[in-house]
N, C-alpha and C positions, 0 to 999 in steps of 0.2 A: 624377461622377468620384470623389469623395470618398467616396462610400460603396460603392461598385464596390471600392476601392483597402481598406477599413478591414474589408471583408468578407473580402479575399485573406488580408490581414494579421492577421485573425482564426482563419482558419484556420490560416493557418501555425504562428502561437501555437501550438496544440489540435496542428499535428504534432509541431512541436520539445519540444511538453507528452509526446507518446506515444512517443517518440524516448528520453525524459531517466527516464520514471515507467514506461510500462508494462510493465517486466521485474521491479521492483523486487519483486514477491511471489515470485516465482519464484526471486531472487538465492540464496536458500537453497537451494534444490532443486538446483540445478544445482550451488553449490559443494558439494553432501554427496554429486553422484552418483547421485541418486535418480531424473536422468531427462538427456535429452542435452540440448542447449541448443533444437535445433530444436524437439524435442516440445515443453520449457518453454515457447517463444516461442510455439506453438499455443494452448496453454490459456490465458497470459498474456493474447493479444487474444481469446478469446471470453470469458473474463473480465471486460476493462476493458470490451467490448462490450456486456454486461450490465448490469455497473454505469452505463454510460453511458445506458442506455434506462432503468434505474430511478431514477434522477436526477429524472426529469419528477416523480415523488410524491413522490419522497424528502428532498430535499436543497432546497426552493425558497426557505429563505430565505437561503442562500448568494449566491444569485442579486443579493438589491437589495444585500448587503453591496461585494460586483465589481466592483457598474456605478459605483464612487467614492459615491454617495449617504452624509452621512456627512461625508465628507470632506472635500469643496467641496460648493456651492452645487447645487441640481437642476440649474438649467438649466444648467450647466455639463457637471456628468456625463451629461445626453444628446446632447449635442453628439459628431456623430460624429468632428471632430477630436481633442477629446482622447482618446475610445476608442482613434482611431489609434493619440497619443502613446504609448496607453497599452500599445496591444500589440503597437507598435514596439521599446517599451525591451522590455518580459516576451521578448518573440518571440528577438530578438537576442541575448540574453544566457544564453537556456538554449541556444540553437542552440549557441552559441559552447562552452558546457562539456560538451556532448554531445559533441562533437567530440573534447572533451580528455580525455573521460570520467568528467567530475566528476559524480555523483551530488549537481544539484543541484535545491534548491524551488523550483516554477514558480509557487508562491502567494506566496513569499520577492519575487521576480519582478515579479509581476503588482502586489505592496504597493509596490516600487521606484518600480513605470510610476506607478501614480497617485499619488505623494507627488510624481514629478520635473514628469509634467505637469500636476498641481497646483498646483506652483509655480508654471511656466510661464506658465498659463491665465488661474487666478483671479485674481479684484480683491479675496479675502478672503483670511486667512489660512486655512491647511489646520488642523483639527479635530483637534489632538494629542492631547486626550483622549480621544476616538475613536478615532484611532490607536492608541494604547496601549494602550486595554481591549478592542479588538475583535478584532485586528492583531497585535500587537507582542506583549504578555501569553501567546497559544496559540503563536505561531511560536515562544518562545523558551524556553517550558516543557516543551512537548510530548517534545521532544527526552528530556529531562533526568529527567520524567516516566518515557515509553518506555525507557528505558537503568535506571532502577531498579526498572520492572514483572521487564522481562526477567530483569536480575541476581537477583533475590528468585525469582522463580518457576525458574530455570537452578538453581541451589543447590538448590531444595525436589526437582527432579525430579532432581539428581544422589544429594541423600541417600537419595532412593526405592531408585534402582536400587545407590549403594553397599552399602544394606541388606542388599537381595534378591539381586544381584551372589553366586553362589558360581560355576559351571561355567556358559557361556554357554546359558542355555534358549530353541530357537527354534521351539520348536513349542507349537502351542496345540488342544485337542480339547473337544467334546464330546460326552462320552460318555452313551448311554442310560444311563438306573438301572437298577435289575434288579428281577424281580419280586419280590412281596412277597405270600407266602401268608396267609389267616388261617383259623383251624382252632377249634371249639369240639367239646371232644371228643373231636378226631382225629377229625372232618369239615369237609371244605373248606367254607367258607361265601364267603372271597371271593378274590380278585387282583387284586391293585392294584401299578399298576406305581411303580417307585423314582423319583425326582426325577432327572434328568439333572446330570451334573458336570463341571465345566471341568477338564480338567488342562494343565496348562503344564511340560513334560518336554524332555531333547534328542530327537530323530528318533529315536534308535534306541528310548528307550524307547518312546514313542507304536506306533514298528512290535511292539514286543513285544507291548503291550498288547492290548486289548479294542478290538476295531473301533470308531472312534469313527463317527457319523452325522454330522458336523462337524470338517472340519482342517484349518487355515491354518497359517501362517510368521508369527510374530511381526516380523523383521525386514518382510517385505512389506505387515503392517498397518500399521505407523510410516509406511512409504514414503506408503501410501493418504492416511493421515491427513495425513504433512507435506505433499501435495499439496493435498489438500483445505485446508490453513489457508492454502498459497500463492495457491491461486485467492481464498478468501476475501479477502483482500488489496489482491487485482488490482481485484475484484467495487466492495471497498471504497474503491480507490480513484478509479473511476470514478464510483460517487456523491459523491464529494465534490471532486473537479478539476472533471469536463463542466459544474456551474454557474457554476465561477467564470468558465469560458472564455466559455460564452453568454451571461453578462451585458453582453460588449463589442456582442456584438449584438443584444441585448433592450432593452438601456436606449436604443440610436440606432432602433431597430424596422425595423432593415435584415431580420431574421426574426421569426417565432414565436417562444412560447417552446419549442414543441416542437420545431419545425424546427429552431432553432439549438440545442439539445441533440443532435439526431440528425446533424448536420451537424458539428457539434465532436466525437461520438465516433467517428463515421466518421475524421477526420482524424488523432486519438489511435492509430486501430489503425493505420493506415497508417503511423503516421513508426514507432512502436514493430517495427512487423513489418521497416522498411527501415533503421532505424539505431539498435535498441537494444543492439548488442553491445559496443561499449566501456565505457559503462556500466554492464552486466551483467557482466564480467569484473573491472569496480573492485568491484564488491559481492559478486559470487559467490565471486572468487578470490584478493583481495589483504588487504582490510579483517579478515578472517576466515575461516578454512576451519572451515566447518559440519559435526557428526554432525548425525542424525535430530533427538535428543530436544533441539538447539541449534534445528536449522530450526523445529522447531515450536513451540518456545517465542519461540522471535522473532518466528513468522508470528501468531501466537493472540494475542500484544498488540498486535501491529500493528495487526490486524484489528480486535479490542474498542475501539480508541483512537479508530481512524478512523471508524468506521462511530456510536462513541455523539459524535464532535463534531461530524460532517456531521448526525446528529440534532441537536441543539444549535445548529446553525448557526457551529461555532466554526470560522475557518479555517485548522483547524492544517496542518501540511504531512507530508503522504503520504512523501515522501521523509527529512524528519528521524525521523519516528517511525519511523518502518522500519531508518533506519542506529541509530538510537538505540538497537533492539530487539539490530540484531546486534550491537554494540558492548559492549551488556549481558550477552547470552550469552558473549561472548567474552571478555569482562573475570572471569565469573566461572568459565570453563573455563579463562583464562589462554594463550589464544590469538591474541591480535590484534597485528596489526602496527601501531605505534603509528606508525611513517613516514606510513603511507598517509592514518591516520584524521586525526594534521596537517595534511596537502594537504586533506583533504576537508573539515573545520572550518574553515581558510581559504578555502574557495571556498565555504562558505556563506557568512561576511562581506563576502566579496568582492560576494555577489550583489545586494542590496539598493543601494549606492551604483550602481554600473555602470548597473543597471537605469534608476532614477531620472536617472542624467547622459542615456542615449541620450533618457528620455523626454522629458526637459525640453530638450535640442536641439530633438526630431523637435517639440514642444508649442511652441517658441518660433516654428519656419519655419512651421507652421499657422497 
């Protein structure tokens, strides 16, 4: 019954996870315009869906970090009751700010569940030094990290375009070289054709000009791009959530390890595609309204941050690095609503205790 009951409760984790996180790349896209919410939300979950199936090679040492090992005692962390307790508290507590649309960490979460039913459980004390450098150290840096990647590089790509900045340029061409005679004598000897040149012009001049064999819209490359770093994102955050979440069922062996990877990103796309819109309207449209060269410089650290700590094995959180990024861009465009990002830095404090009290009920009644 117990393991019937810690398998539901695992999953549901892994939706309330894809409910709270899976829009979160996308939160730029959509607040700069760049795509409506539904397309975002398409690419979002084949995104997280990806990253969810590249997890199995990617991310496996995430895995023994999750299942508590570490922290209490083995035989404790495979005990399917505490995985219960543990993703009782995580499950509960994102559901609940999903709800409110707090954009909050389900790893913040998931560290709650096994400190509360840690408590709970063990006959030892819980491993603070463990906690601390393994734990506590990425969730509380990353943030603060990400928000000064963003700020620095927001700056470096504003001074770019203030440079260059004369009359708005939106088209971009390239154009053939021309040919190139060569003559000894005044006899042709050869033809060699010119090296081809980019020019970047308004439209009209581009129509003036020389037929190019290549021509785009600068605006609609940005767009390309900021989508592509949002899916990156998404991609990213899937390899580094779907181990923490299969470790509640890899350490009790209620699954595989593949199974419960494929089984937890299935349930990720599902809560995300059915209840990621409050969420995505605190990040898309209140925390900060996004241009292009804001979305992509948020989505580009996000992505680098997340993707080299889930190598690393570090459990930073997908959703601090990402408000961190926008926070950064928006701190140095001087755009953020300081109200909102209050609420939102309170409900990340808020999330670690909560998590840990449910855990340590649900870990005391077990």
């Amino acid at each position: 019954m117990i393991i019937a009951l810690l398998g539901f409760t695992a999953l549901f984790l892994a939706f309330s996870n894809g409910a709270n996180d899976n829009f979160k790349g996308f939160a730029t896209v959509w607040g700069s315009d760049a795509l409506t919410y539904r397309r975002a939300l398409v690419l979002a979950t084949i995104a997280t869906l990806l990253g969810g199936i590249a997890s199995v090679v990617i991310a496996g040492e995430l895995v023994a970090q999750f299942s508590g090992k570490g922290l209490v005692g083995d035989d404790l962390a495979n005990t399917p009751g505490f995985a219960l307790a543990v993703a009782v508290g995580a499950g509960a507590t994102v559901i609940l700010a999903t709800r409110l649309g707090f954009p909050i960490s389900t790893t913040h979460a998931l560290v709650g569940g096994l400190v509360g039913a840690g408590l709970a459980q063990s006959t030892q004390p819980i491993d603070l030094a463990n906690l601390g450098s393994k734990f506590v150290v990425p969730l509380l840096t990353s943030p603060f990290l990400s928000a000064g990647l963003a700020f620095i590089a927001y700056l470096a790509v504003r001074s770019f375009r203030n440079r260059r900045r004369k009359p708005t340029k939106d088209c971009i061409c390239v154009i053939a070289g021309a040919d190139n005679f060569i003559d000894q004598n005044g006899v042709l000897t050869a033809r060699v054709a010119g090296q081809p040149s980019i020019k970047i012009a308004h439209q009209s001049d581009c129509d003036a000009g020389p037929r190019p064999f290549l021509r785009g819209s600068i605006k609609r490359l940005l767009d390309r791009l900021h989508i592509f770093s949002a899916a990156s994102i998404c991609f990213a955050r899937g390899v580094n959530d779907t181990p923490k979440l299969a470790a509640l069922l890899i350490g009790t062996q209620v699954l595989s390890g593949t199974a419960s990877a494929l089984a937890v990103t299935g349930a990720m796309a599902v809560g995300g595609w059915l209840l990621a819109r409050r969420v995505a309207e605190t990040m898309s449209l209140k925390i900060n309204r996004l241009d292009p060269p804001q979305g992509i410089t948020a989505n580009l650290t996000t992505a680098a941050l997340v993707l080299g700590a889930s190598r690393l094995g570090l459990p930073v959180s997908t959703t601090h690095v990402s408000v961190g990024s926008i926070i950064g861009t928006g701190a140095g465009a001087g755009t953020l609503d300081t109200g909102v990002v209050r609420n939102v830095l309170l409900s990340w404090v808020a999330t670690l205790p909560i998590a840990g009290m449910i855990a340590f009920v649900v870990g005391s009644l077990v």
